[in-house]
PDB file with SEQRES, HELIX, SHEET and CRYST1 records, atoms N, CA, C and O in Angstrom:
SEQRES   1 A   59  UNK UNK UNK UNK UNK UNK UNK UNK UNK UNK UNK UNK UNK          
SEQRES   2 A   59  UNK UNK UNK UNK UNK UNK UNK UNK UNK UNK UNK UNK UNK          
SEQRES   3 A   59  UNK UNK UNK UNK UNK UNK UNK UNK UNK UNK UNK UNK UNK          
SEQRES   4 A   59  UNK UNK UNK UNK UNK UNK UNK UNK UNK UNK UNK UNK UNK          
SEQRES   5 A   59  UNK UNK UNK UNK UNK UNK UNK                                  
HELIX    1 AA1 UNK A    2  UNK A   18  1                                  17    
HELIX    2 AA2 UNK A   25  UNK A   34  1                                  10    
HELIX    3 AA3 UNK A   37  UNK A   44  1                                   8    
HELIX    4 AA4 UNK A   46  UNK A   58  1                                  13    
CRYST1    1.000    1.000    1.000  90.00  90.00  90.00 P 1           1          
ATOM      1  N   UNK A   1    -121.262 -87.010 156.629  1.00  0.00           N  
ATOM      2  CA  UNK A   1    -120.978 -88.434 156.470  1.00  0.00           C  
ATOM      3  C   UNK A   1    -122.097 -89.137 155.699  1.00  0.00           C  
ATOM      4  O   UNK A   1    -121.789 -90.115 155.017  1.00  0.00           O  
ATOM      5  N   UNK A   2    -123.501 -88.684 155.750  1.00  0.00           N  
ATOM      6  CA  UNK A   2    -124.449 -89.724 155.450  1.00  0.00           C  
ATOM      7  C   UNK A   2    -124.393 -88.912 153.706  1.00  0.00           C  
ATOM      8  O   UNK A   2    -125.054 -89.470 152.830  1.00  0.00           O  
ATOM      9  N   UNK A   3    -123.770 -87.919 153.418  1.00  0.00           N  
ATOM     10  CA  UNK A   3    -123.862 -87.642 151.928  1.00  0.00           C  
ATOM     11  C   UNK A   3    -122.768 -88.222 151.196  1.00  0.00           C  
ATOM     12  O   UNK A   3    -122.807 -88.510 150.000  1.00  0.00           O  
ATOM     13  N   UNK A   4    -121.746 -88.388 152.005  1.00  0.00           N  
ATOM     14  CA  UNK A   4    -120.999 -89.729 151.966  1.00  0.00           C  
ATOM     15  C   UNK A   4    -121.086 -90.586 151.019  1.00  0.00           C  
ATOM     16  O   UNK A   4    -120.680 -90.783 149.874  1.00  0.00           O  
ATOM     17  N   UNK A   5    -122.114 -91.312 152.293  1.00  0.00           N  
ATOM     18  CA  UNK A   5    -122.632 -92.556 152.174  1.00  0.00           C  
ATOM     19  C   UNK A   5    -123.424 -92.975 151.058  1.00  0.00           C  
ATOM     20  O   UNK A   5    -123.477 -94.072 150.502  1.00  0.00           O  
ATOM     21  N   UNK A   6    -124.188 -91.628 150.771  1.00  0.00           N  
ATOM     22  CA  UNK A   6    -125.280 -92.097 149.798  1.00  0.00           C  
ATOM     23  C   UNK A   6    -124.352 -91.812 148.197  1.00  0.00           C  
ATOM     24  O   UNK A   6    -124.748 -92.310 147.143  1.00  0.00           O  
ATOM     25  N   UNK A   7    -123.455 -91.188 148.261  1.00  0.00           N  
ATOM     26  CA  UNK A   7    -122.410 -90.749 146.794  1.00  0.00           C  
ATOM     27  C   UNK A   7    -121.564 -92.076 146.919  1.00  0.00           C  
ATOM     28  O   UNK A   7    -120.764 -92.388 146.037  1.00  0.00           O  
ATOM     29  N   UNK A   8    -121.746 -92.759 147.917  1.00  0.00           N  
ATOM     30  CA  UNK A   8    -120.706 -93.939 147.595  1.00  0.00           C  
ATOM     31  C   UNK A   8    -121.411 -95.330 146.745  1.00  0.00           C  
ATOM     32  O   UNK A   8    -120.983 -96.135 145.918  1.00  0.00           O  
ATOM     33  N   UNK A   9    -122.865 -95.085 147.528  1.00  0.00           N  
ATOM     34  CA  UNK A   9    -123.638 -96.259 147.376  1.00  0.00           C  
ATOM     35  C   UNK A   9    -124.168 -95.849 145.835  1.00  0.00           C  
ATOM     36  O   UNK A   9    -124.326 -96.651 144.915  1.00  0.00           O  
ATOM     37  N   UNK A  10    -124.386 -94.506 145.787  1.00  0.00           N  
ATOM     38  CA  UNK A  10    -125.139 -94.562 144.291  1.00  0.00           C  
ATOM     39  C   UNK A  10    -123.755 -94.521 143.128  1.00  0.00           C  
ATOM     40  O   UNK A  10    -124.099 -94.733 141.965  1.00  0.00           O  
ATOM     41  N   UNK A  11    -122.558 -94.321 143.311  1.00  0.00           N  
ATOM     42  CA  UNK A  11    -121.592 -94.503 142.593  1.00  0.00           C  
ATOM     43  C   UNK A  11    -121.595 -96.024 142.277  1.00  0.00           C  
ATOM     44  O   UNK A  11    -121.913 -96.513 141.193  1.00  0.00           O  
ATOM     45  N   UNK A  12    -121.283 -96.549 143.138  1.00  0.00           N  
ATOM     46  CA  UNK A  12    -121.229 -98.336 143.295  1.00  0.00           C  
ATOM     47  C   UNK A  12    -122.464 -98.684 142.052  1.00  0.00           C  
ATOM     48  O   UNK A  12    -122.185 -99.299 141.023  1.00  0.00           O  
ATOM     49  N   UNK A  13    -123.913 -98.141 142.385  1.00  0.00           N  
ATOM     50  CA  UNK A  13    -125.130 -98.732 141.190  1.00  0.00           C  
ATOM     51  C   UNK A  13    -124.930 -98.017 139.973  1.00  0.00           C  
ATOM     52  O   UNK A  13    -125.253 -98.555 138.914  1.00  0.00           O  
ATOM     53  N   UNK A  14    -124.316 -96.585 139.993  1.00  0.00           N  
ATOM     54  CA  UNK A  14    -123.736 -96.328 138.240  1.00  0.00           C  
ATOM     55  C   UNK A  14    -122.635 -97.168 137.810  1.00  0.00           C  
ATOM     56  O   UNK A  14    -122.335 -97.316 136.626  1.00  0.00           O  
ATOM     57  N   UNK A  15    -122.022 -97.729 138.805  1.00  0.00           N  
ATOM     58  CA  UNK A  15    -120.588 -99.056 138.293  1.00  0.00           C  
ATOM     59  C   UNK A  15    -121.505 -99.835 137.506  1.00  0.00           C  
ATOM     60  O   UNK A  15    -121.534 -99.892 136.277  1.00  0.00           O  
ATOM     61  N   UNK A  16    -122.340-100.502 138.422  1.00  0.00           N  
ATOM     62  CA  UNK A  16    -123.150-101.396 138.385  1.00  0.00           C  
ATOM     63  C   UNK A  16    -123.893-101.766 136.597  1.00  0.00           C  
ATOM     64  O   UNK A  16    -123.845-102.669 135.762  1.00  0.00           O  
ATOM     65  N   UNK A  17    -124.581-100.313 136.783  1.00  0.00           N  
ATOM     66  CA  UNK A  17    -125.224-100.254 135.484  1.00  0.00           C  
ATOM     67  C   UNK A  17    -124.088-100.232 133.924  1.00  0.00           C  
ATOM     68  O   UNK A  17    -124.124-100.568 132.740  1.00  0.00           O  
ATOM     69  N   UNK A  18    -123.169 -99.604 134.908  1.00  0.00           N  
ATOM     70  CA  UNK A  18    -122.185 -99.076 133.346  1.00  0.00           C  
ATOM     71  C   UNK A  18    -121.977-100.956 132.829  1.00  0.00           C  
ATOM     72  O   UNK A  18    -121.993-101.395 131.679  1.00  0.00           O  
ATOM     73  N   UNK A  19    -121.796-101.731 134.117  1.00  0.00           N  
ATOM     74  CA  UNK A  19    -120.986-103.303 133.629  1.00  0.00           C  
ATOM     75  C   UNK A  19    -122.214-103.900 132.959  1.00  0.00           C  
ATOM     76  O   UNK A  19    -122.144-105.047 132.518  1.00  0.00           O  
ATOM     77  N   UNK A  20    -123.315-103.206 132.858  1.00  0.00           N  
ATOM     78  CA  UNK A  20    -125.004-104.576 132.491  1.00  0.00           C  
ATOM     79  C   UNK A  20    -125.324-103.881 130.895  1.00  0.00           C  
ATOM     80  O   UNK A  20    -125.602-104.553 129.902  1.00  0.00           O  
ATOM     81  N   UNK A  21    -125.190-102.169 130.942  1.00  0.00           N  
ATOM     82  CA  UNK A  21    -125.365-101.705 129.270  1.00  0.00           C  
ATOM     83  C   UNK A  21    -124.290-101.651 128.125  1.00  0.00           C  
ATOM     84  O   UNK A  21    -123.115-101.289 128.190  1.00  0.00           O  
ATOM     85  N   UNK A  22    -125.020-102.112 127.060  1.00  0.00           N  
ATOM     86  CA  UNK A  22    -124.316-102.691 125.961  1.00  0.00           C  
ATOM     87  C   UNK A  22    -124.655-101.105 124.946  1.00  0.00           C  
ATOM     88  O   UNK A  22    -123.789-100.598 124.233  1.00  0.00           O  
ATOM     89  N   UNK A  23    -126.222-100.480 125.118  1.00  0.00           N  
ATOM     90  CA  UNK A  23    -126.130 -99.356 123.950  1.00  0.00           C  
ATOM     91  C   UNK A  23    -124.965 -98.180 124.396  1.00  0.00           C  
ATOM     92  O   UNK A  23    -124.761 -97.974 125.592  1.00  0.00           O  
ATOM     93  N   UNK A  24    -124.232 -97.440 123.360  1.00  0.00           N  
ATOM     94  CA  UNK A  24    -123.443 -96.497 123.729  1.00  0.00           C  
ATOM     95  C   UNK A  24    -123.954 -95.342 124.429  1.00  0.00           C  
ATOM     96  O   UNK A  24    -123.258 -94.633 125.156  1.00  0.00           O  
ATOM     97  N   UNK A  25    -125.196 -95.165 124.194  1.00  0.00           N  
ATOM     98  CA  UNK A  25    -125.868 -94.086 124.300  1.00  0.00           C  
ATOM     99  C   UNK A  25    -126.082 -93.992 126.242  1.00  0.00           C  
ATOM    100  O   UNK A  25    -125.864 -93.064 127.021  1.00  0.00           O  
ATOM    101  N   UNK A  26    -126.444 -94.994 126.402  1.00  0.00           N  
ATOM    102  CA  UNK A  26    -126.550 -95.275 127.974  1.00  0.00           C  
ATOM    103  C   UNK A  26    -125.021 -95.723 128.699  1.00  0.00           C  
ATOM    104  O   UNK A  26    -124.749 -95.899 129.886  1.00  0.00           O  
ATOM    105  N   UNK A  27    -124.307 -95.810 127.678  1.00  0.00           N  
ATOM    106  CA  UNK A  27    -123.168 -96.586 128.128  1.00  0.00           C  
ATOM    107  C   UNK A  27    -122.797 -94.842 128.473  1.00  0.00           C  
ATOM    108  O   UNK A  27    -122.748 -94.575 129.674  1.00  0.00           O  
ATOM    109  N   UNK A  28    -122.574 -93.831 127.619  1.00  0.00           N  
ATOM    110  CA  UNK A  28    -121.909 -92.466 127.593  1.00  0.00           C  
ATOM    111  C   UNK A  28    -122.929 -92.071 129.236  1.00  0.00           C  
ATOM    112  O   UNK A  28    -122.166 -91.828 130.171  1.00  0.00           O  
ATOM    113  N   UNK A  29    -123.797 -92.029 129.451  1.00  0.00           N  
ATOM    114  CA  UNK A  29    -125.053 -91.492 130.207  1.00  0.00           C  
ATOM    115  C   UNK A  29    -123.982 -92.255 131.489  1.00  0.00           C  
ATOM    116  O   UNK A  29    -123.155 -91.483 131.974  1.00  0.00           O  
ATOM    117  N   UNK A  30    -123.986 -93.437 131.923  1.00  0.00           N  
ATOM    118  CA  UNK A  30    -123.311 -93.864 132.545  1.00  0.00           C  
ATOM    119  C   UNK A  30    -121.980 -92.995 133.276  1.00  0.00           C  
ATOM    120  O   UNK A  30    -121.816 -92.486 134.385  1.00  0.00           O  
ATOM    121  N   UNK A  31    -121.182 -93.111 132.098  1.00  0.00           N  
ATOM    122  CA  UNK A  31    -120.000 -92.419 132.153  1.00  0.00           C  
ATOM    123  C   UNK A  31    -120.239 -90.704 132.662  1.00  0.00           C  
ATOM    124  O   UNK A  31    -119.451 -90.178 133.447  1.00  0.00           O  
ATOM    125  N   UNK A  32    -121.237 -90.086 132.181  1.00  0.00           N  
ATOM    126  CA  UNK A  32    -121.271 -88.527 133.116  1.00  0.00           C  
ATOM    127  C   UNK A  32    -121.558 -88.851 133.937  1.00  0.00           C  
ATOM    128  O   UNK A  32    -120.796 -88.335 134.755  1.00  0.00           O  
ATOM    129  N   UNK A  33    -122.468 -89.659 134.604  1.00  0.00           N  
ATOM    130  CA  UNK A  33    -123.227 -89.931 136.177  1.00  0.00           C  
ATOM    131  C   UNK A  33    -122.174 -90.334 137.088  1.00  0.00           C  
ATOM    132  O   UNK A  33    -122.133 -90.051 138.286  1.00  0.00           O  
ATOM    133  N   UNK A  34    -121.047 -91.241 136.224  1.00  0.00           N  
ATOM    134  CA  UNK A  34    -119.624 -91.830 137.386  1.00  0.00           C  
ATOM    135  C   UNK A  34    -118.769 -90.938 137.408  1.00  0.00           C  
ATOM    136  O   UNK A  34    -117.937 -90.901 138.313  1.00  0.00           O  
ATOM    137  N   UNK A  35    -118.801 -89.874 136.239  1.00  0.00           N  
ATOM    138  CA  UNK A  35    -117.871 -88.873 136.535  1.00  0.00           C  
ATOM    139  C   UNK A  35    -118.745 -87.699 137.125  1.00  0.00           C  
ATOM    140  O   UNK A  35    -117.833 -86.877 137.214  1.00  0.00           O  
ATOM    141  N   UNK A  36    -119.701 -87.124 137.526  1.00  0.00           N  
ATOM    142  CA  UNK A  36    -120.226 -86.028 138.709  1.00  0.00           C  
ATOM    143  C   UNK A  36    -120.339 -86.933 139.957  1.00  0.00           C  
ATOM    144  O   UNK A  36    -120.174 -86.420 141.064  1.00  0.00           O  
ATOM    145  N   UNK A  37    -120.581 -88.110 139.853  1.00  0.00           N  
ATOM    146  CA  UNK A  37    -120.802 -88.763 141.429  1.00  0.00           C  
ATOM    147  C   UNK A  37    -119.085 -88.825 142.044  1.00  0.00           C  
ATOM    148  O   UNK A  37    -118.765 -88.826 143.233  1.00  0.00           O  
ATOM    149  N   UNK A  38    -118.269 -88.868 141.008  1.00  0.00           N  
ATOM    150  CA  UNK A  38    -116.774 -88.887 141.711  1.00  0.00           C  
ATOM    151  C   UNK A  38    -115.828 -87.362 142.178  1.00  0.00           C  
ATOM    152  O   UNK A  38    -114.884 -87.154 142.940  1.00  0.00           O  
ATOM    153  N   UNK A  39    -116.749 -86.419 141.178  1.00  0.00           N  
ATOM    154  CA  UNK A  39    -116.880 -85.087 141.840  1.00  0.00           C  
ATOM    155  C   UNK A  39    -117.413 -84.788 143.320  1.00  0.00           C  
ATOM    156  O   UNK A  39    -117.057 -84.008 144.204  1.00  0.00           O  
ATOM    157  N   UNK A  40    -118.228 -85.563 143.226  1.00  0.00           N  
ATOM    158  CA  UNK A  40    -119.570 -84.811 144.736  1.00  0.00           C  
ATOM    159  C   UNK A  40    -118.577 -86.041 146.041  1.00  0.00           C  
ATOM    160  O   UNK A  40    -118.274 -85.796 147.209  1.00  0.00           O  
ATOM    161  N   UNK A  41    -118.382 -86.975 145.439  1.00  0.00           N  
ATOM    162  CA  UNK A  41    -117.335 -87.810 146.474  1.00  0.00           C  
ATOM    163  C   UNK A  41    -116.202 -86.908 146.794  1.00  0.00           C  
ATOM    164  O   UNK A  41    -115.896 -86.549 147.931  1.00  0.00           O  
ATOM    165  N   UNK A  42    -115.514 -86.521 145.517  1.00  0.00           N  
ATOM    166  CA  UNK A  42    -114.255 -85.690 146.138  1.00  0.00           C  
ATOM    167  C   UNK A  42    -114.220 -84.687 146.663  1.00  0.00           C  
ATOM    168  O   UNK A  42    -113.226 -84.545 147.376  1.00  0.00           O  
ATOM    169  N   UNK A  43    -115.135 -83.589 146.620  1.00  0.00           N  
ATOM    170  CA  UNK A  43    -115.826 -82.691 147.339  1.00  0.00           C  
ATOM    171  C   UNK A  43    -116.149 -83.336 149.186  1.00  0.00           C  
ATOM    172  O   UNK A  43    -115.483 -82.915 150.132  1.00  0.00           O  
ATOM    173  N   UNK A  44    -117.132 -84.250 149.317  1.00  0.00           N  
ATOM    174  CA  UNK A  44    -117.397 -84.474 150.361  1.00  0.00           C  
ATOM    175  C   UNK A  44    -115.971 -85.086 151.423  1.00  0.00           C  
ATOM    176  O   UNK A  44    -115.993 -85.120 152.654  1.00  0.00           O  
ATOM    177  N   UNK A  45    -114.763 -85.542 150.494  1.00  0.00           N  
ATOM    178  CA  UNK A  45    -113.676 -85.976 151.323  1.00  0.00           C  
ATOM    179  C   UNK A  45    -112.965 -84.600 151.129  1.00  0.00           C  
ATOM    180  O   UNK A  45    -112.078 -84.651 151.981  1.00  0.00           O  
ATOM    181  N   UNK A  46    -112.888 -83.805 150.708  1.00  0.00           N  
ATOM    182  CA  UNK A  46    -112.043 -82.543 150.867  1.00  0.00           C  
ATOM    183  C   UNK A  46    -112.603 -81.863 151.945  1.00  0.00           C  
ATOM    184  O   UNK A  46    -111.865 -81.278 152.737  1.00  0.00           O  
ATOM    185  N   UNK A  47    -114.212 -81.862 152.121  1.00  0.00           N  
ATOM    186  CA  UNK A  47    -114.854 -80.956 153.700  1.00  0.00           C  
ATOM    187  C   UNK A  47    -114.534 -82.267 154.896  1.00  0.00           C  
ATOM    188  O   UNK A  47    -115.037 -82.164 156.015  1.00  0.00           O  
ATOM    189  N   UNK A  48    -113.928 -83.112 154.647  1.00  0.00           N  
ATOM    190  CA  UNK A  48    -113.930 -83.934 155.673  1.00  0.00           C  
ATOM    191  C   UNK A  48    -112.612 -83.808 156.200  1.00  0.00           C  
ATOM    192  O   UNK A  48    -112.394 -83.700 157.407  1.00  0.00           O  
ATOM    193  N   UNK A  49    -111.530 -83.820 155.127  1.00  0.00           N  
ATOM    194  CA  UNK A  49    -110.141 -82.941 155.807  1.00  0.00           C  
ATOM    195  C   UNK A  49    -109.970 -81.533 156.170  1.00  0.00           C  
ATOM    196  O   UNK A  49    -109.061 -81.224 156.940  1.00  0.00           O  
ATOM    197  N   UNK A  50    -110.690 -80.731 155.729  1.00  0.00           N  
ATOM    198  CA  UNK A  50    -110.991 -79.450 156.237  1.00  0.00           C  
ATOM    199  C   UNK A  50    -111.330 -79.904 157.731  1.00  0.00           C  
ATOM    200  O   UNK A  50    -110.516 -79.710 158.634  1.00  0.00           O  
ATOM    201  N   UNK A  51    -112.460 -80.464 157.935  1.00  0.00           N  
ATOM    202  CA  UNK A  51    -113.369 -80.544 159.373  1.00  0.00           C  
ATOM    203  C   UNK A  51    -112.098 -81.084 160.329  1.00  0.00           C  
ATOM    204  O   UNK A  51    -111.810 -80.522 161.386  1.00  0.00           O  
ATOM    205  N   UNK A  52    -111.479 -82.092 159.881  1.00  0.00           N  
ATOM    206  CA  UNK A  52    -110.307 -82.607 160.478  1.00  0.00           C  
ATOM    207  C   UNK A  52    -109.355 -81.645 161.513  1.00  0.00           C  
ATOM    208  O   UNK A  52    -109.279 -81.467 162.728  1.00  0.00           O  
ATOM    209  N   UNK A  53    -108.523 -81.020 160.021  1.00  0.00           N  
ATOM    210  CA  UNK A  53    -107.962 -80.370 160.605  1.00  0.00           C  
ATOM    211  C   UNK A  53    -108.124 -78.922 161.216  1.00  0.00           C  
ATOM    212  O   UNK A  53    -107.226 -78.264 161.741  1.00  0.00           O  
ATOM    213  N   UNK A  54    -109.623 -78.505 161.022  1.00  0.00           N  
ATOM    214  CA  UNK A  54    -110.019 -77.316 162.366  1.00  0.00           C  
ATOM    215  C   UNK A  54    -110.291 -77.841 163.498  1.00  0.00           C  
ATOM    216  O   UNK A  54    -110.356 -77.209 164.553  1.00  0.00           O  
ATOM    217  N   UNK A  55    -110.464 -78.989 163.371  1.00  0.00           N  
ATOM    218  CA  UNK A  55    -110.162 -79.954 165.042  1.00  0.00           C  
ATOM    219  C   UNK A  55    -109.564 -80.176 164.942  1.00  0.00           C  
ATOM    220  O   UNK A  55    -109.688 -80.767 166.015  1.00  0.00           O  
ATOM    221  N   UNK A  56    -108.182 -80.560 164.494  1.00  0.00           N  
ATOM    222  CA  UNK A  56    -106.880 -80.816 165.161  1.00  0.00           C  
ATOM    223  C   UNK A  56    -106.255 -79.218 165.930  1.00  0.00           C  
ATOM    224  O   UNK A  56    -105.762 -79.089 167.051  1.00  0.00           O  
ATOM    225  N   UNK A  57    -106.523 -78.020 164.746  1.00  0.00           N  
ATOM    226  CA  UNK A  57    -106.442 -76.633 165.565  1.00  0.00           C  
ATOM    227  C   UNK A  57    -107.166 -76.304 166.966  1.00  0.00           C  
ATOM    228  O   UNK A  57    -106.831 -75.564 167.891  1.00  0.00           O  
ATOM    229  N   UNK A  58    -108.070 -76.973 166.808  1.00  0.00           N  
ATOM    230  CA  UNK A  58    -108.853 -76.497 168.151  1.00  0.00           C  
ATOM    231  C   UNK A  58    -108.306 -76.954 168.967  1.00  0.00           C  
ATOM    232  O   UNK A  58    -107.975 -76.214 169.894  1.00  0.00           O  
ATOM    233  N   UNK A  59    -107.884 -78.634 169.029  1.00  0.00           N  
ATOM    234  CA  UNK A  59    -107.099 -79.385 170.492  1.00  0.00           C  
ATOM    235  C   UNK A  59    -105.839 -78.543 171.111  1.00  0.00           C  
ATOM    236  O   UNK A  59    -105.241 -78.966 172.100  1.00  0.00           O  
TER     237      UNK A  59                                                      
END                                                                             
């Protein structure tokens, strides 16, 4: 959960930055950082339905 947390919060400050830079160069830099941070998010919600449902098996 807390890796989560921190892929949510640092996604939110690459939003952040992508809306404040005007050069392309940082603007592109932007754009890989929001697209691996939306990787490592979707990753961390795919082990979270995994975890789910081996506890729903266990009950």
């Amino acid at each position: 959960m807390e890796g989560m947390r921190q892929t949510r919060d640092q996604l939110n400050y690459a939003y952040a930055q992508f809306n404040t830079y005007s050069d392309p160069d940082l603007v592109d830099a932007c754009v890989y950082e929001i697209n691996a941070l939306q990787s490592r998010y979707s990753y961390f919600v795919r082990q979270m339905k995994q975890l789910d449902a081996a506890r729903e098996e266990a009950v």
